[in-house]
Each structure stands twice: as C-alpha cells, then as structure tokens.
C-alpha positions as CSV (number, residue, x, y, z in Angstrom):
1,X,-8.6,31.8,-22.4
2,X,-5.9,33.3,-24.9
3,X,-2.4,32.0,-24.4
4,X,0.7,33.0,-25.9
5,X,4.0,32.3,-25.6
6,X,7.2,35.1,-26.4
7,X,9.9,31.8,-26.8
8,X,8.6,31.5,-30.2
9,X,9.8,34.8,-31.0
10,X,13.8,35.3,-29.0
11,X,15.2,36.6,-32.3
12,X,12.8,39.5,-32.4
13,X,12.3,40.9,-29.5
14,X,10.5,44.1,-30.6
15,X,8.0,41.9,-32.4
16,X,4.3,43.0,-31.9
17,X,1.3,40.8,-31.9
18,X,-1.9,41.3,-32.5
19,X,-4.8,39.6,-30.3
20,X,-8.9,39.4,-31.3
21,X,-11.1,38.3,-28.5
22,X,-14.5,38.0,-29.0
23,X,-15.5,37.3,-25.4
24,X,-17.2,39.6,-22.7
25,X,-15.2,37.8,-20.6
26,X,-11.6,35.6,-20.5
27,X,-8.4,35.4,-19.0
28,X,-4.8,36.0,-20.8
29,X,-2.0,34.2,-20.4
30,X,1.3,35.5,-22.1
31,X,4.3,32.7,-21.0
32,X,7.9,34.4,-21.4
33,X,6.9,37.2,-22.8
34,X,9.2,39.3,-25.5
35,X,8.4,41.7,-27.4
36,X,3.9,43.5,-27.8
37,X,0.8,42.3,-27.7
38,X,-1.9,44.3,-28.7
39,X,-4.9,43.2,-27.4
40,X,-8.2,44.0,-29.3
41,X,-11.5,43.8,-27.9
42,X,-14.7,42.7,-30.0
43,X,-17.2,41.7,-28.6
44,X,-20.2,40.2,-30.5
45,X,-22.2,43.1,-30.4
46,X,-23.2,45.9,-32.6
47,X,-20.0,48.6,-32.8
48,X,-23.1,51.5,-32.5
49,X,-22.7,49.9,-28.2
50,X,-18.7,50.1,-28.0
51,X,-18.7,53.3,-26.4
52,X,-21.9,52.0,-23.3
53,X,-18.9,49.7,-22.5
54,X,-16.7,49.6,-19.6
55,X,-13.7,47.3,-19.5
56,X,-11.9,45.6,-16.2
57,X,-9.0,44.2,-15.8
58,X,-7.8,42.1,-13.0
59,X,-3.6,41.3,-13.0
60,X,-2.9,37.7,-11.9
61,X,-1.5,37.4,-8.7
62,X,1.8,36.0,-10.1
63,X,1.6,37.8,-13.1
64,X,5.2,39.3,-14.3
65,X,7.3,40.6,-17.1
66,X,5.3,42.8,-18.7
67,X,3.8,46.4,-18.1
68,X,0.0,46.8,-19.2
69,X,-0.8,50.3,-20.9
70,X,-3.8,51.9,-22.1
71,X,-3.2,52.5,-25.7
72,X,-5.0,55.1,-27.9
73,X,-3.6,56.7,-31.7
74,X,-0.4,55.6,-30.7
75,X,0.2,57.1,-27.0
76,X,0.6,54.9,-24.4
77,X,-0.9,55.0,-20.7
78,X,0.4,53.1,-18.0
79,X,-2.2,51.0,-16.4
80,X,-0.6,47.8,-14.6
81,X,3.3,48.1,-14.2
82,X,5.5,45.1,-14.2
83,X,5.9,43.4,-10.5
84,X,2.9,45.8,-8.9
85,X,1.8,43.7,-6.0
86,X,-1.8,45.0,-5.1
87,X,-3.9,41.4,-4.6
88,X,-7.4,42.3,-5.6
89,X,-6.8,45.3,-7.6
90,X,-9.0,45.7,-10.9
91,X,-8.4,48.5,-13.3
92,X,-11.4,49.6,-14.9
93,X,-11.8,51.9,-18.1
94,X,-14.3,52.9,-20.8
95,X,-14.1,50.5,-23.6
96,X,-13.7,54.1,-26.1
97,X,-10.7,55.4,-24.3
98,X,-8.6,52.9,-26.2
99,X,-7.2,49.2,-26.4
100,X,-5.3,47.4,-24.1
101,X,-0.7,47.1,-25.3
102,X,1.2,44.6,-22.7
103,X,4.9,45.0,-23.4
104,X,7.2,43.0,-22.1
105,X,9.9,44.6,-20.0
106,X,13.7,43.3,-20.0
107,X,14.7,40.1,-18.6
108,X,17.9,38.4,-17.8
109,X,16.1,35.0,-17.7
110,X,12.2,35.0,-19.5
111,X,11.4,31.7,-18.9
112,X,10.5,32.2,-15.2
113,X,7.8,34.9,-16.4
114,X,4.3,34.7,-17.2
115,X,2.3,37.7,-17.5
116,X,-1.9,37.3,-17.3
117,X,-5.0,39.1,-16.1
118,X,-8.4,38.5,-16.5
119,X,-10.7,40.6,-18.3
120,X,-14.6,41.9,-18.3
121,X,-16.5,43.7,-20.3
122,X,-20.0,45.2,-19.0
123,X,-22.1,47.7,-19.5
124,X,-20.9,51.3,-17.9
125,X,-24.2,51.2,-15.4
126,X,-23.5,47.8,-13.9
127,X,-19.8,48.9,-13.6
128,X,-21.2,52.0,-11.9
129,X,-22.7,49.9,-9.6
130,X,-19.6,47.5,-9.0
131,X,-17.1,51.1,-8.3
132,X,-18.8,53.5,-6.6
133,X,-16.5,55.7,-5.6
134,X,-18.9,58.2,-3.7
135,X,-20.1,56.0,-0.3
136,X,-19.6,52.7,-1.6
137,X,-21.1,51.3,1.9
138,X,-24.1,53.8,1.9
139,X,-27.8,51.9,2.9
140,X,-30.0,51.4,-0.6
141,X,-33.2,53.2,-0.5
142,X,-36.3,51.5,-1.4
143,X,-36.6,52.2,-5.4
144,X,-32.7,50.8,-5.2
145,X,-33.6,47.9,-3.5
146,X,-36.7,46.7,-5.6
147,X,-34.6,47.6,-8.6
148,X,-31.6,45.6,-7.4
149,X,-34.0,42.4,-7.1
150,X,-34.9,43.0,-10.7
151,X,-31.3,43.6,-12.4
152,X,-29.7,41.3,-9.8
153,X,-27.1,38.4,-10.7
154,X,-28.0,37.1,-7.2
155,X,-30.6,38.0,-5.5
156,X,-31.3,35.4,-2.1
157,X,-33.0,35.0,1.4
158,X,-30.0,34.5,4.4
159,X,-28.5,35.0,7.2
160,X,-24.8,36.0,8.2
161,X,-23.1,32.7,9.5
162,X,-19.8,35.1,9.7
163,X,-17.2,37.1,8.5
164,X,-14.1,37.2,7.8
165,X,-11.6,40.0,6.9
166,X,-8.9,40.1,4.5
167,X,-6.7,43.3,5.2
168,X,-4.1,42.9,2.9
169,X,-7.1,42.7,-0.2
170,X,-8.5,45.5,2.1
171,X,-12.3,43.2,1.9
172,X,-14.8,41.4,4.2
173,X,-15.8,37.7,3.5
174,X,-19.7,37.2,4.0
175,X,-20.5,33.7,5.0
176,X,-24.0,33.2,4.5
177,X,-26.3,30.0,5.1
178,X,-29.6,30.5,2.3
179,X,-32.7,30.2,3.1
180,X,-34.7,30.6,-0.3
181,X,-32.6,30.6,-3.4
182,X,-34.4,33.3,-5.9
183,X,-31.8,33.5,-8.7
184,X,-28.3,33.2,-9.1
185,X,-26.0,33.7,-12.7
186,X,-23.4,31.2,-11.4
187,X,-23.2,28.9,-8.6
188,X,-22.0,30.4,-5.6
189,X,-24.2,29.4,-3.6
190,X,-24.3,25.8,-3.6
191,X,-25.8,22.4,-1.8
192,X,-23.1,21.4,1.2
193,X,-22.7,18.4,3.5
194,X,-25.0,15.8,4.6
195,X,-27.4,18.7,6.0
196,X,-28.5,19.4,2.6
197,X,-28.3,23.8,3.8
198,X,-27.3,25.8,1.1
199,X,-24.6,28.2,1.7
200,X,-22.2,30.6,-0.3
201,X,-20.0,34.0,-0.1
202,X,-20.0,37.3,-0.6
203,X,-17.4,39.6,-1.3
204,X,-17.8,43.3,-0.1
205,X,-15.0,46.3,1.5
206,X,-13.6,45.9,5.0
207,X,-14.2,49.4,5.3
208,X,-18.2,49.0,5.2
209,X,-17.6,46.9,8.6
210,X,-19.8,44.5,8.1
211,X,-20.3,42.0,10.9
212,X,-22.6,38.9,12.1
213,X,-25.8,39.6,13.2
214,X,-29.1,37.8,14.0
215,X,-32.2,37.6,11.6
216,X,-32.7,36.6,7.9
217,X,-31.6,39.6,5.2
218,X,-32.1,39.8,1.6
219,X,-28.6,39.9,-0.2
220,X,-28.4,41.3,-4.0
221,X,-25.0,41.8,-6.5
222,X,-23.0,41.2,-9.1
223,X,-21.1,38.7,-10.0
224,X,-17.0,40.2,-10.9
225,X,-14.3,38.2,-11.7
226,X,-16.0,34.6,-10.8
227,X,-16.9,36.4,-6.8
228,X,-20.2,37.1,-5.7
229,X,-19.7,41.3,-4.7
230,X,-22.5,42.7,-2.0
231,X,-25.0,44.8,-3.5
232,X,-28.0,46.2,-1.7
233,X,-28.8,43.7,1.1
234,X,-31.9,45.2,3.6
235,X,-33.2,43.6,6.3
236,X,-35.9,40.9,4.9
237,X,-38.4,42.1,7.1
238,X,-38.1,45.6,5.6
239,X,-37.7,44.2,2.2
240,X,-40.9,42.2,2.3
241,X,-42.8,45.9,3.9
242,X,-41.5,47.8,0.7
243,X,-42.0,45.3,-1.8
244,X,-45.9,45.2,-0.5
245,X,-45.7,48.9,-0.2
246,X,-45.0,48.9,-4.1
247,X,-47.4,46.1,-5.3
248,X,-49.9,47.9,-3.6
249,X,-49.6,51.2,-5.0
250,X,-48.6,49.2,-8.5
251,X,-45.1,50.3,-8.5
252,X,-43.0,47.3,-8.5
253,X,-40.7,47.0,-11.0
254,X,-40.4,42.9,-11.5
255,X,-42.6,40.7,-9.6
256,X,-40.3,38.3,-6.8
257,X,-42.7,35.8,-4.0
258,X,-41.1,37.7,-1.2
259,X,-42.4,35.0,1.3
C-alpha cells in the first residue's frame, strides 16, 4: 500500500510526484489530492520481461478527485476519469505502452477526496485468460482443462450450493461447498461452522448464466483483485474420463489424484 496525501503540498498545486513501487501487486491511496503523481512500476524482475507484462487497474469504489491517464513520452491517455461510477470495472494495459499519471482535477473543497485503485501486474497469458474478449463463457476443451489444473491458482472438487447475480457489477456469485481441496494461492475457500464443510466463492459474468445444478464439478481460475474468477470448470465425471484418457496415452501435462 502507497499512501499519499496532496495537503502537504496547497501552495503548489501543479506540483508532480514521483512514485516507485516494487510490488506485483498493491493498492494506492492519494488523500486530497493536488497537483501529479506519476506512478512508476518496477517490479523485481529482469527489465529484458517488462514488455511480457500486463498491468490492471481496479478504481476504488469511492475513489474521487483525480483522473487516471495512461502516460507515454509525454502524451497523456485517458484511462479512469474523475467520478466514473462503473463497480467492478478493471482497466487493463501492456506494461510497454507506458506508466500510469493521476492528476488531480479542481476542487472547491479537497479534503472530502481520496483518489485509490488497486493495481496487478501479471504475465500477458494469464491476463489473456482473465479478459477474453472472444466467448468469454465458451466450454474448455480437454488439453484446456488438464492445462488449467496445471497452471491453476485454484484448482477444487464441488458442487454449486447457489448463485447469486449482481446486475449492476454485471457478475454471477458461485457458492460452492468443496469436496477435495487440491490447491489454492489464497484462502477462499475456507473451513466454516461447526460442520467442519469447506466452502468458498467464485466470481464469473452474469452473461455466462450460470445456475445451480446437481453433481460434483471441478472448478479452476485465477485469483484477481483478492476474488476467486471461474476458469474452466467441467463436469468431474468428464474430468476424471480425460485425465485417464491422457495418463494413458502419457499425455498429461502435471500429475493431480483425480479421485
């Protein structure tokens, strides 16, 4: 977390800041904001893998008195303007298209504003994976799923306990009670109540219309933004028939006790 405040600088209101993160992932927080930030990007990494690198961003939902561009060699590209209300929305760009400038926009009264958004850095395939623009909702085929179990950040035995939707983030909530836990990057899926059942969510878009159903499936993902999104997620019974199909023929790509 970064955290700034523009109060320190109300006699120079065209002052510009400079900002080193290090981080593949964090959060800014710019309290009454006056003036520029210019937010530079290093990650610990060789500068030879800059330009395999996608960066998100993700506004806070409150987040106000600034506009967000894109900047590269001096021009500037809107990306986030001031007040946009869109809960949800992440902007996503390729870390070699330039650096991130928030500039603060006029204000009668700055101390009611706080400009932040959180920030991710990954590698352009897994962000490939996260925005697919071209049948986001489309069934995996068999190489994809066995891959996915691979190259996962969750990969786990369930069933659908239910779903809800959340039109105005324009996403479906998957409720899901686990039955074998096979790995997870961060703890979603947890222990809960005196039932000892392990349980957790997963994020995916109301347009893909998912809904309950009976019988165990295997769900795969990413984890974005601290939320667990839906990647493949077959029907366990035709997951354990492929994965057999592929350990047979010696094809598998990672080895996973599918029982």
């Amino acid at each position: 977390l970064s955290s700034s405040s523009g109060l320190t600088h109300e006699s120079h209101r065209k002052d510009v800041e400079q900002v080193y993160l290090r981080c593949s992932e964090g959060s800014i927080e710019w309290m009454y904001p006056t003036g520029a930030l210019i937010v530079n990007l290093r990650p610990n990494i060789s500068p030879a893998s800059y330009k395999h690198l996608t960066v998100c961003v993700k506004p806070f939902k409150d987040s106000a008195g600034a506009n967000i561009y894109l900047e590269k060699t001096g021009e500037l590209k809107l990306l986030v303007r001031d007040g946009e209300r869109s809960p949800s929305r992440v902007y996503c760009f390729g870390y070699d298209q330039g650096g991130l400038f928030v500039e603060a926009t006029p204000q009668q009264d700055i101390s009611r504003k706080i400009t932040g958004f959180q920030y991710e850095l990954m590698s352009k395939g897994i962000a490939a994976d996260l925005h697919t623009a071209s049948a986001p909702c489309r069934p995996c085929s068999d190489t994809e799923v066995l891959l996915a179990v691979c190259t996962s950040d969750f990969v786990i035995r369930g069933s659908i306990q239910n779903v809800t939707n959340e039109a105005e983030e324009q996403e479906s909530v998957i409720h899901v009670g686990v039955n074998k836990l096979y790995r997870q990057k961060s703890k979603v899926f947890q222990l809960t109540g005196e039932s000892g059942n392990w349980r957790g969510q997963i994020k995916t878009l109301l347009e893909c219309g998912v809904k309950p159903g009976d019988g165990d499936f295997l769900f795969t993902g990413r984890m974005h933004f601290g939320e667990a999104r839906l990647g493949c997620a077959p029907r366990f019974k035709d997951f354990q028939r492929m994965y057999k199909e592929a350990k047979d023929k010696g094809l598998n790509p990672c080895e996973i006790g599918p029982d």
